[in-house]
C-alpha positions as CSV (number, residue, x, y, z in Angstrom):
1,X,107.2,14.3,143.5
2,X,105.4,15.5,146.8
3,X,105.1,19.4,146.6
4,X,104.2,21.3,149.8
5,X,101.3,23.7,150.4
6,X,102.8,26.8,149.4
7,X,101.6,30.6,149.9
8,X,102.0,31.5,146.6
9,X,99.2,32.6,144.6
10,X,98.3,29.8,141.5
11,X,98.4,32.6,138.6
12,X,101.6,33.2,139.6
13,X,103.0,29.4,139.4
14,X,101.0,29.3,136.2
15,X,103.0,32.0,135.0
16,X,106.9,30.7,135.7
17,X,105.5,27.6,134.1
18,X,104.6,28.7,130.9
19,X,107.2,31.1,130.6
20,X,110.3,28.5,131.8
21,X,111.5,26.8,128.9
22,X,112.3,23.4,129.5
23,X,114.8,22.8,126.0
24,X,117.7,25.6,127.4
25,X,116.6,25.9,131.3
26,X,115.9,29.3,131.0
27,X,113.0,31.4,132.4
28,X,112.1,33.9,129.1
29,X,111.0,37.6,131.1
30,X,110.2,40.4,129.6
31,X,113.6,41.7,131.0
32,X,115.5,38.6,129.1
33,X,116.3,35.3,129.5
34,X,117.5,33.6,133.2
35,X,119.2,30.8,133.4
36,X,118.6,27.8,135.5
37,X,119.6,24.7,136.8
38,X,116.7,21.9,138.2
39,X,118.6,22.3,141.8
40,X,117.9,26.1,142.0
41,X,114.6,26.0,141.3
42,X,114.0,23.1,144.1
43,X,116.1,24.9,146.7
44,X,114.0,28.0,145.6
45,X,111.0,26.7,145.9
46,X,111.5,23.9,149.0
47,X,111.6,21.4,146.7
48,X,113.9,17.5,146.0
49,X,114.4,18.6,142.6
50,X,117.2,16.6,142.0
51,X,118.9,13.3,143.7
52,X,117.1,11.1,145.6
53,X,113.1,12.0,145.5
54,X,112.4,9.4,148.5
55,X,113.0,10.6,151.7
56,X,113.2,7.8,154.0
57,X,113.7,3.8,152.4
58,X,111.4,1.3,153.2
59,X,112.7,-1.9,153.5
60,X,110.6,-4.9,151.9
61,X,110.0,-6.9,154.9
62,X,109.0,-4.2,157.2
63,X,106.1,-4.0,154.6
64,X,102.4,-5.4,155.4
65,X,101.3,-8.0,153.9
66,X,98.6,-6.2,151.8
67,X,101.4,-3.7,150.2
68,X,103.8,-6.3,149.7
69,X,101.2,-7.9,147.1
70,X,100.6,-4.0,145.5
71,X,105.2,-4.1,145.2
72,X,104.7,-7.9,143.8
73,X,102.4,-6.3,141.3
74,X,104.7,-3.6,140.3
75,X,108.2,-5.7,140.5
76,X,109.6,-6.3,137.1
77,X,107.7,-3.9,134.9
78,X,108.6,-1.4,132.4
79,X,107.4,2.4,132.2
80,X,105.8,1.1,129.2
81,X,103.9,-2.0,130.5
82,X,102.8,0.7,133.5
83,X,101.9,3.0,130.3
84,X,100.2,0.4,128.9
């Protein structure tokens, strides 16, 4: 996912990432627990959190020649052969 420059300082996004818990969607404070959905948390943070994560479709044949061998490459794989 492409995530923009942000003006927030790192120890800070270090923080709300340890202390989000990914099982229940919650962020754990030491004033409780907030709930939330993938969507908040994009729109809160500018991000395509949910949905489509490409912008703009490229269409096969507008490709160069060069990236349509890299797609050839990639066509028909599974996450595990790419793992692999």
């Amino acid at each position: 996912m492409h995530i923009p420059l942000m003006n927030v300082p790192q120890i800070l996004l270090n923080e709300l990432a340890y202390s989000f818990n990914l099982e229940k969607n919650k962020l754990d404070t030491r004033h409780g627990s907030l709930k939330f959905k993938p969507k908040k948390i994009g729109v809160a943070l500018g991000l395509n959190a949910s949905g489509d994560l490409f912008f703009k479709k490229v269409s096969f044949k507008d490709l160069s020649e060069e990236n349509k061998e890299i797609f050839r490459r990639f066509q028909g794989k599974t996450l595990k052969n790419l793992t692999d």
